[in-house]
N, C-alpha and C positions, 0 to 999 in steps of 0.2 A: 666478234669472238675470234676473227684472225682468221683469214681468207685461204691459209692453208688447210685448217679443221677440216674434217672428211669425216663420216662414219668411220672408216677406219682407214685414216689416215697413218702413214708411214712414223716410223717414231725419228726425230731428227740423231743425226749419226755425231752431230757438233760435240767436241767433249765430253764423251762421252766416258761413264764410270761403270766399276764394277756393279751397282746397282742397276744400271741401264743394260736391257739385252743389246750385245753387239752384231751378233749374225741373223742372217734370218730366219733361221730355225729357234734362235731365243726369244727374237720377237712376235714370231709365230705364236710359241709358247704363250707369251706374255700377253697378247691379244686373246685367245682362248681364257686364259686365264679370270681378264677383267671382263671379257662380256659373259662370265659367268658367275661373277659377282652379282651381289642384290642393288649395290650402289651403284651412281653415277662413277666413272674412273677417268684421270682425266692427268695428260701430261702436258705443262707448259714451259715455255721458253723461259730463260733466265728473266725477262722484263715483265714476264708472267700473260703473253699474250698465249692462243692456245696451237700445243702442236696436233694434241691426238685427244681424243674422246671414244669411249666405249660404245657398245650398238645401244646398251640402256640409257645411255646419255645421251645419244641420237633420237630414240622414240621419249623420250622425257621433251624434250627441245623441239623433234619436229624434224621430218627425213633427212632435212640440207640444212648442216648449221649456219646459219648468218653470219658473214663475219663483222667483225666490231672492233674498234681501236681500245685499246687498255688493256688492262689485265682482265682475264676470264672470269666469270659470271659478277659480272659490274656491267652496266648500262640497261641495255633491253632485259637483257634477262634478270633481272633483276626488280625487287617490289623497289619503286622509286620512293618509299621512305627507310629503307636499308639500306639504298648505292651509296650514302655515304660512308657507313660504317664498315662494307667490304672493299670499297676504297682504301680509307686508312688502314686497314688491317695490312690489304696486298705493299701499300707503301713501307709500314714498319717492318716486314717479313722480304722485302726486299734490301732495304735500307743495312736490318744486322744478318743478313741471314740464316736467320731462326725461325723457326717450323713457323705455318700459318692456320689458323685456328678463328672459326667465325662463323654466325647463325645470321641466315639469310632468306627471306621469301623468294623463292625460284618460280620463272613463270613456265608456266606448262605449254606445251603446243596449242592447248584449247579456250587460252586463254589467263587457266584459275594459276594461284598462285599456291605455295608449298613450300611449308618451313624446311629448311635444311640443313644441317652442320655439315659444315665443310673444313676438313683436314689437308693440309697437305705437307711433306717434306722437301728440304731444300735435296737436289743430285749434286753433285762435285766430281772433279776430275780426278785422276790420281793424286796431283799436287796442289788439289782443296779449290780449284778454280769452281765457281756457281756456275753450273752448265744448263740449270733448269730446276723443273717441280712435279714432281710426283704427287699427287692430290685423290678422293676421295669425297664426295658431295653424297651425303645420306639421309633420306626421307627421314625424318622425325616429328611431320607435320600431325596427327593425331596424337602422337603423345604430347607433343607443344598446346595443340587444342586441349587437349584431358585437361592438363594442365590449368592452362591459363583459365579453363571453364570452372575447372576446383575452386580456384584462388577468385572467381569470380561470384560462384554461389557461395564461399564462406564467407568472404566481403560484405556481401548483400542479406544473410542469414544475423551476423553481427547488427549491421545495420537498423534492420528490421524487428528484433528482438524487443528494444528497450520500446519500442511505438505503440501508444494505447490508442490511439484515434485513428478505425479505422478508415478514414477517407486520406490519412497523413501516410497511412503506412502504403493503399494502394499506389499513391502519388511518388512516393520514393522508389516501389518498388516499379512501377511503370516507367519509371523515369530511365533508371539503371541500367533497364533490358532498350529500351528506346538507345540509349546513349550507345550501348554495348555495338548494337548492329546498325546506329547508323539510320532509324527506320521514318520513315515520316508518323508513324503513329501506333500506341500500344492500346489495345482496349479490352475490357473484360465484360461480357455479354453475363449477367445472370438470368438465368432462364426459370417465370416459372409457369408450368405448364396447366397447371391449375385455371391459372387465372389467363389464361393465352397470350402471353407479353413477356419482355425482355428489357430488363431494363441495363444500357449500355453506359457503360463508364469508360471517357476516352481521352487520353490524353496525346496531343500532338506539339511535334517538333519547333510549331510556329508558337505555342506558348506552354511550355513547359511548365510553369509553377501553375498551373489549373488543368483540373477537370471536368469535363463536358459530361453532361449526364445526359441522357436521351431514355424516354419509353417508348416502345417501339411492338406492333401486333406480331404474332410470331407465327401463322399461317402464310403470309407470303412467303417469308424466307425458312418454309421447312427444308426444302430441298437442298440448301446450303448447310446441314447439319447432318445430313445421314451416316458420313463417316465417323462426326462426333458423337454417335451415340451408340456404335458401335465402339467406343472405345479408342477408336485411330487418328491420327493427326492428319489433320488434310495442309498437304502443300502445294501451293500453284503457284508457278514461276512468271506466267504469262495466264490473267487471267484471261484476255480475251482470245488470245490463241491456241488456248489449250480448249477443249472438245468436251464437251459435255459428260460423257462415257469419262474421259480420264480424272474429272474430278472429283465426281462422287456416283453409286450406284444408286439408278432411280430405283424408287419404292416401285412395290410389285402397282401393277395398273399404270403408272405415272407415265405420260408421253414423254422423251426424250426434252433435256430443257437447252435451248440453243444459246452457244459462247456468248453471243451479244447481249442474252435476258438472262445469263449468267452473271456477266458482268454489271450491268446495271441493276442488279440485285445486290452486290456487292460494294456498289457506289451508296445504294440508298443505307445499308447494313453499317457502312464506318464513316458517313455523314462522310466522303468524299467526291472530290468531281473527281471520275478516271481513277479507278484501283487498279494498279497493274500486277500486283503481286502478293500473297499473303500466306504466314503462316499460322493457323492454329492449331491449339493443343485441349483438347476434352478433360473439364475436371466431374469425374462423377460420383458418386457416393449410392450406394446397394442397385446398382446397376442402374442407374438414372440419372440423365443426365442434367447437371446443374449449371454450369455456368462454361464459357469459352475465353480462353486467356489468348486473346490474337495481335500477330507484327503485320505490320500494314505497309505497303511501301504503293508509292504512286506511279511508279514505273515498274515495268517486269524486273524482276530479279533472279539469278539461278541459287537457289539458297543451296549450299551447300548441306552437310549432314552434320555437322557438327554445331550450324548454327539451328537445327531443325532441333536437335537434343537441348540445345541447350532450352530451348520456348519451353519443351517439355519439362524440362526438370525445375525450370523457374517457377511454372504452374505446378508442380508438385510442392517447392516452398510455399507460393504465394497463398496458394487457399485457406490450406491450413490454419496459416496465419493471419490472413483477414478473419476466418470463421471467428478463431479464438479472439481477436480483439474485440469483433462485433460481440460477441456471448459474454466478455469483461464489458461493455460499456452498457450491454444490456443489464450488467447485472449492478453495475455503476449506478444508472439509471431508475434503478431500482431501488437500491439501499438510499438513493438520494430521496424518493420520494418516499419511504419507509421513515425516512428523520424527518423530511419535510411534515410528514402526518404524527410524529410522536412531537417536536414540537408546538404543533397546533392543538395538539391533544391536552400538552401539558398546560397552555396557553390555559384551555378551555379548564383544565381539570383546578387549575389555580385561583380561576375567577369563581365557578361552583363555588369551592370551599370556602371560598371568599365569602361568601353569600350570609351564609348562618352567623359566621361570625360577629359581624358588627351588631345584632340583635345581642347576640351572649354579652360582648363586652359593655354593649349599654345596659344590660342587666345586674353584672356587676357594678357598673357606676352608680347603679339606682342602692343598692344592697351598702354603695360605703353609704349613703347619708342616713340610712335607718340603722345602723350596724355600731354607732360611737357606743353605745352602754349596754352591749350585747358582742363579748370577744368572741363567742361562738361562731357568731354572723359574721363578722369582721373577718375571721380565722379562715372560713368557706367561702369569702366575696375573695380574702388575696388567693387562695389558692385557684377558685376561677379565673382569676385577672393573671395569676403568671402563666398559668395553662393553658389561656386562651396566645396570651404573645408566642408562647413556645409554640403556639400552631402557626400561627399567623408567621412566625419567623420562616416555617417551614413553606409556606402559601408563596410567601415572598421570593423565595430563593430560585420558589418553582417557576414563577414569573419570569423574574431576572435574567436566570436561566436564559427560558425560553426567548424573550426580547433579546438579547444578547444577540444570541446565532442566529433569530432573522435581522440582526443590523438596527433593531427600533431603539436601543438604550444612547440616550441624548447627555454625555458628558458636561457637565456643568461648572467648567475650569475657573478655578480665582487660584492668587497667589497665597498660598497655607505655609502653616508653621509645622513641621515634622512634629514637636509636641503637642499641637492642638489635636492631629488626627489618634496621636496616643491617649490623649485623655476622652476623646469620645469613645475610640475603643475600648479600654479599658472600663468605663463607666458602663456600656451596653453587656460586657463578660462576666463582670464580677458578679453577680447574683449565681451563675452556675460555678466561678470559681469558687465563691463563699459555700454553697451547698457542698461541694466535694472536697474542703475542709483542706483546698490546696493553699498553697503560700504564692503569693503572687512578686517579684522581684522585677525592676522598674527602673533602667538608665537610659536618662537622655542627655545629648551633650549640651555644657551650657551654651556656648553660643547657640545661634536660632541657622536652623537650617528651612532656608526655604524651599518650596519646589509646586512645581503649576499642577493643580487638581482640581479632582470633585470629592470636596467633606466625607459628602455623604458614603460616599462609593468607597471610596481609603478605608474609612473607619468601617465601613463594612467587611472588608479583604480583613481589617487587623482582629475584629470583632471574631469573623469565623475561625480564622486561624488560633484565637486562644479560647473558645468554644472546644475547637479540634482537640488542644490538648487537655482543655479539663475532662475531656469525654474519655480521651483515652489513656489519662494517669489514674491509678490510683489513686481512693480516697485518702488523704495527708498527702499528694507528692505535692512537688516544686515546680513552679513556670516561673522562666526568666524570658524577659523583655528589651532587649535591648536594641534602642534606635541613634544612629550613627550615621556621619558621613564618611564616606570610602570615595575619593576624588573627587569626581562629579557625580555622586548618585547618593541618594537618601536610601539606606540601607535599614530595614524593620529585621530583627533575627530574632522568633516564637520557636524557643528550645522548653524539651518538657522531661521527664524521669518515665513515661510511659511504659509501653510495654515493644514501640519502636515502629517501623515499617517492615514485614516480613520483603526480602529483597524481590518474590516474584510480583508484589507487589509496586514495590518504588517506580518500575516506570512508568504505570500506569496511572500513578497514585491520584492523580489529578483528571484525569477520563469521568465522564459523567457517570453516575451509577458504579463508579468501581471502590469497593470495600474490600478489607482482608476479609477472612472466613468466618460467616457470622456464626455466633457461639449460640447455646439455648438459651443463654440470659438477656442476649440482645442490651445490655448496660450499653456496648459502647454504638448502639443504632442509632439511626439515621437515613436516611435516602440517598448522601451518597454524591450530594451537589454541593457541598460546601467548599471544598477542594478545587472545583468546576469551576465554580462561583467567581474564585479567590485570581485563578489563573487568568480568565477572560476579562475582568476588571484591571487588573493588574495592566494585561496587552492592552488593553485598550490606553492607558497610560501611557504606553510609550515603555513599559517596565518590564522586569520578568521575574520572577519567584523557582525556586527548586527546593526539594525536598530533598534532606539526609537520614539517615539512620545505618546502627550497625546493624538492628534487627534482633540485639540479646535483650532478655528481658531485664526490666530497669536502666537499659542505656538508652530509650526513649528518642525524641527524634527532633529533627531540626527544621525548620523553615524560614529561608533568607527572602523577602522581596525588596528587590530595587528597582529605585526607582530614577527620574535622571532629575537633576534636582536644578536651582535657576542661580546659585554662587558659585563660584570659584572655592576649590577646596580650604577650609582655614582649620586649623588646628582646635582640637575639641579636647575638651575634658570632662569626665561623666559623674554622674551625679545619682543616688537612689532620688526615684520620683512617686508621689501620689496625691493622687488628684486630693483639691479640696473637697468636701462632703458640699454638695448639692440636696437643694429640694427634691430632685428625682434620685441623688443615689441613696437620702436620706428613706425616702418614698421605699422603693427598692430594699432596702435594708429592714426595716418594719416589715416588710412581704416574705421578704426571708426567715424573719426570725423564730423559735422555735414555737412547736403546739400548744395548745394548753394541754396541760397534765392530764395523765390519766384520768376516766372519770372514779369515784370513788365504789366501791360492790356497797352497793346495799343489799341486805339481809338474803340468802336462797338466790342471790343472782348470780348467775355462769361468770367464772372469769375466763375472758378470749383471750389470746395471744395472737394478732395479723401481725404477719410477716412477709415485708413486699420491699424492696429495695428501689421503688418510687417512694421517696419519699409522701406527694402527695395523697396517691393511692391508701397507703396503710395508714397513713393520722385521719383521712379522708374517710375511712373505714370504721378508725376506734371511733369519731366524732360520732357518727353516725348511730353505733350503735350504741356509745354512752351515754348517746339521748335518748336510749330507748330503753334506758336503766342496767345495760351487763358493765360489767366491771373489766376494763380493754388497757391493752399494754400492744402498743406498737414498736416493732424495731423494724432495723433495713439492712440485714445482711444475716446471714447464715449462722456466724459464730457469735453473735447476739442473741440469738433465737434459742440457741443451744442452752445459754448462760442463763438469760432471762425462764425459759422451762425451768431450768434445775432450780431455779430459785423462790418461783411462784407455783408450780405446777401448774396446769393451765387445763382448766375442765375441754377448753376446746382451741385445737392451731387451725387459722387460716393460713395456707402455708402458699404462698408463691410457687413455683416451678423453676422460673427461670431466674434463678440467684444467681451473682455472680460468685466464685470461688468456690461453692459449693451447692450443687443444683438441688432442687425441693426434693427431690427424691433421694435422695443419702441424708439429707433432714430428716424425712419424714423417719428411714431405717434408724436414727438414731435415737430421734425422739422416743420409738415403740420401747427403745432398750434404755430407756433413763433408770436410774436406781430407785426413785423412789414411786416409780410406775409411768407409765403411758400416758398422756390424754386421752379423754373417753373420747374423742373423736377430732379424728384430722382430716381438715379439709381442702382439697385443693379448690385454689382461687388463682386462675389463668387465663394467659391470652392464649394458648395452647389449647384445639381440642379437637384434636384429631382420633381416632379410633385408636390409633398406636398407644397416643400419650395416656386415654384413658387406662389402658391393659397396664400399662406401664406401671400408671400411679396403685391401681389396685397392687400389683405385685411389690411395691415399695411400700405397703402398709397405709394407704390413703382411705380412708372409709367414706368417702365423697366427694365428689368432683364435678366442679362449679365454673363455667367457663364468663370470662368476661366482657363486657361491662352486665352485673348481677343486677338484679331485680332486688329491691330491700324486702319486701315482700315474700319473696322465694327464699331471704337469706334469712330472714327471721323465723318464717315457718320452719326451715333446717335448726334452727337454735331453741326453738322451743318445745322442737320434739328430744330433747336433748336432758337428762335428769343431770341433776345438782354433786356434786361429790359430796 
């Protein structure tokens, strides 16, 4: 630092400027001055060696400054990974002679080092000659620490943030503080005291991307936590040199525990040979203590205070955030095994229903061969035989489903014709689309578009999807069908006049279970998997599927699936399509068609009017009782019901509940008010029957209420306690 330097060395007289005291009474001055500064103060030769230093620059440095060749505070005094940087500085500030400006680790007399910004200005003579440097050197080493430890915990808060696994986040987050100081090892002790043991997570410098786990009894080493459970951070610089007493306070009774079984307590505690140094930091929670976030170093270390805060404030982030992750993956965990058991449920609950079925269906198969010259029986075998598939479709789907999301559904790929999967689709939909009186519309391009599938599976996705929209159009709307290629992908678009996807709906639309808001009529019900069904088939393809809609009533909704097809795109042109009639859609078509007529009143017999918008349900109802001799008139919708009353009067309504456009109870209020009188008795006939609905229907003018599936027995004694008009 230049062998002239003295505590207070003389200031040099060499060209000296009006800035520079001249006499000795100036420099008197000028010396009082700087050693009553807070900074180092410090005057150098024009080559920037040093002439004069202040008393605080003296006790910063150490009684007798050292001298040193170069320019001042560059070499010794200096953090050897900043002498370059105050190097260059001193050279350019030499070079124009312009002011000198630069952040440098200054070593102290005791060794530690200390951030510093150091200023200085160029002196000149009268006639601008550089005669030297006026300088300044100022502690800002805690603020530099503040600093850099901010920019370090918000780093590592970022970090840490987006990490659900928490063995991922303690590994990053050990890793960071390991890295930060440099330490042989980071580890986090959870302590629990219940059960007498500690189980220790550690991660060291020799293999960083793993963590050591260790259980470990936690009676020997109580004596190493007394601090922590007081809340205090224990630091030891030197574990074996430091003394028993300055470590921690023994528990009352406890004989003093000696530095050597100190330390080897220590060694057994971080799975190391030789612990020379350690910080920990106590995480506790309603005064008890949980776990220990500890730096481990194998050699003594003097840890400073700002690395001591930092331990602390990491273990302030870190817990927190483990805790939360652990309590997300526990609850991860959980929801996982909540689906695992609703799929197995559904599994179970598919095969059940399964059960009955195939007895019912062959009961109808038995019923077509007695049934040729009895339309009656024929009339009651098809509406068992579609009632049974409509369940069975729903049994299936629940199946599907559930195979599906355990992985068991076995794709059965051949090479198809985009219109072969159309014409199964459509052949398996039209019975619901015929029932709801919709118009079916039908293009496929003439060329053949091929693409690798399963039959079965496609024509199921296209089957649901126009299911979907007969359910939710009105009866008379329009579905159009159109299947297209778009580049490389076999493109199916089920557009309908609906009543559309309410939008908080759309992005869910496809989630298992998820329906708009179901209405009291339940018309457009279902469970809610067909959607489900449609998406996972699809993926499993190789495809994907989305839903449109604007969500106004009658702009109805869209559904695109594509799929990735096995030609080179060719130019198409479209065509209206429908299938040839089939033995099965012949089959199909006879199941559909309509009731037998009314039966006819004979003499003193009640005429009924059921009104149920199942179809089945209320022909399934007049049949029943027109064999029982009353004279029945079935409709299925509300404003039917209305017309047919005014026109027959009707000794007695079976009246539904849950109508669509007009629910049973504003029927029933209007029926009371017909003009040419009332029914002598309305009765509700529902899947409804809750305590409400009962109150309900009394106060809408019901005079009895019948909850469903009825007893014919119960239903007849009701109509026969019943006089004649």
């Amino acid at each position: 630092m230049g062998s002239e330097a003295q505590p207070h060395a003389e200031l040099s007289g060499r060209g000296t400027s009006h800035t520079m005291p001249e006499s000795g009474a100036s420099a008197a001055d000028f010396r009082l001055l700087a050693d009553a500064l807070p900074h180092l103060v410090w005057v150098c030769r024009p080559d920037g060696t040093l002439d004069y230093l202040n008393h605080r620059g003296s006790e910063y440095f150490g009684a007798a400054v050292e001298p040193s060749p170069g320019p001042f505070l560059c070499g010794p005094a200096t953090h050897p990974e900043d002498d370059l940087r105050a190097r260059s500085a001193w050279e350019r500030a030499i070079a124009s002679g312009d002011a000198l400006s630069f952040e440098t680790r200054l070593r102290r007399h005791d060794g530690r080092f200390h951030w510093h910004l150091t200023r200085a200005q160029p002196v000149r003579s009268g006639n601008g000659t550089l005669t030297g440097w006026m300088g300044t050197s100022t502690n800002v080493h805690d603020a530099k620490e503040a600093n850099d430890c901010s920019a370090f915990l918000l780093a590592l808060s970022t970090e840490l943030a987006p990490l659900g696994n928490p063995q991922e986040l303690l590994c990053a987050a050990m890793g960071r503080l390991r890295e930060r100081l440099g330490a042989a090892e980071v580890s986090l002790a959870e302590l629990d005291e219940s059960q007498g043991e500690a189980v220790m997570l550690r991660q060291r410098a020799s293999d960083a991307s793993q963590i050591e786990i260790a259980s470990l009894p936690l009676r020997p080493f109580e004596n190493l936590a007394t601090r922590a459970r007081l809340g205090q951070m224990t630091v030891m610089r030197d574990v074996r040199d430091q003394s028993r007493s300055a470590l921690d306070d023994s528990p009352v009774g406890d004989a003093p525990l000696p530095a050597d079984r100190c330390g080897s307590l220590y060694d057994r505690w971080f799975g190391l040979e030789g612990v020379g140094a350690v910080v920990s930091a106590p995480l506790l929670q309603g005064g008890a203590l949980l776990a220990l976030l500890s730096v481990v170093e194998a050699r003594p270390r003097d840890w400073s205070e700002s690395e001591v805060t930092l331990v602390q404030r990491v273990a302030d982030i870190v817990w927190p955030a483990f805790e939360k992750a652990r309590a997300d993956r526990a609850v991860e965990e959980a929801l996982r095994e909540v689906n695992q058991r609703k799929d197995e449920f559904l599994a179970m609950l598919g095969h059940e229903l399964r059960n009955p079925l195939a007895p019912i269906t062959s009961a109808a198969q038995i019923l077509r061969i007695h049934a040729a010259s009895h339309p009656e029986i024929e009339w009651a075998r098809a509406v068992i035989d579609r009632q049974t598939r409509h369940l069975a479709r729903l049994v299936d789907d629940l199946l599907d489903v559930s195979r599906i999301v355990r992985g068991q559904i076995v794709l059965h790929r051949e090479e198809l014709d985009l219109a072969e999967i159309v014409t199964h689709g459509v052949e398996t939909s039209r019975p619901l689309i015929r029932a709801r009186n919709h118009r079916l519309h039908v293009q496929l391009p003439r060329a053949q578009v091929r693409l690798p599938g399963d039959l079965t599976r496609l024509a199921q996705v296209l089957a649901n999807l126009l299911n979907n929209a007969a359910k939710y159009t009105d009866e008379g709307g329009e579905i159009w069908l159109d299947a297209r290629r778009e580049g490389n992908q076999a493109v199916l678009r089920v557009r309908d006049t609906g009543a559309g996807i309410p939008a908080t709906l759309l992005p869910r639309v496809f989630e298992l279970f998820a329906q708009a808001e179901r209405t009291l009529d339940r018309s457009q019900g279902g469970l809610g998997i067909g959607l489900t069904l449609v998406k996972l088939l699809v993926e499993m393809h190789g495809g994907s599927v989305e839903a449109r809609s604007d969500g106004g009533p009658g702009e109805g909704a869209e559904f695109i699936v594509r799929l990735p097809s096995s030609e080179d795109a060719a130019a198409a042109s479209f065509e209206p399509f429908a299938p040839e009639p089939t033995p099965a859609s012949q089959s199909l078509a006879r199941a559909t068609a309509a009731p037998p007529p009314p039966a006819r009143r004979p003499p003193g017999a009640l005429r009924i009017l059921i009104v149920d918008d199942n179809v089945d349900a209320a022909d399934s109802t007049a049949m029943l009782l027109g064999l029982d001799g009353y004279e029945t008139h079935s409709v299925h919708s509300a404003r039917a019901a209305l017309e047919v009353a005014s026109s027959i009067s009707p000794d007695v309504v079976l009246l539904d509940i849950g109508l669509p456009e007009m629910d049973g109870y504003e029927v029933a209020r209007r029926l009371r008010s017909l003009p040419q009188g009332a029914p002598s008795m309305i009765v509700a006939l529902t899947g409804y029957g809750q305590p409400a609905d009962r109150e309900r229907a009394s106060l809408a003018g019901f005079d009895e209420f019948l909850v469903k599936p009825v007893k014919t027995s119960v239903l007849n004694g009701l109509l026969r306690s019943i006089p004649v008009h």
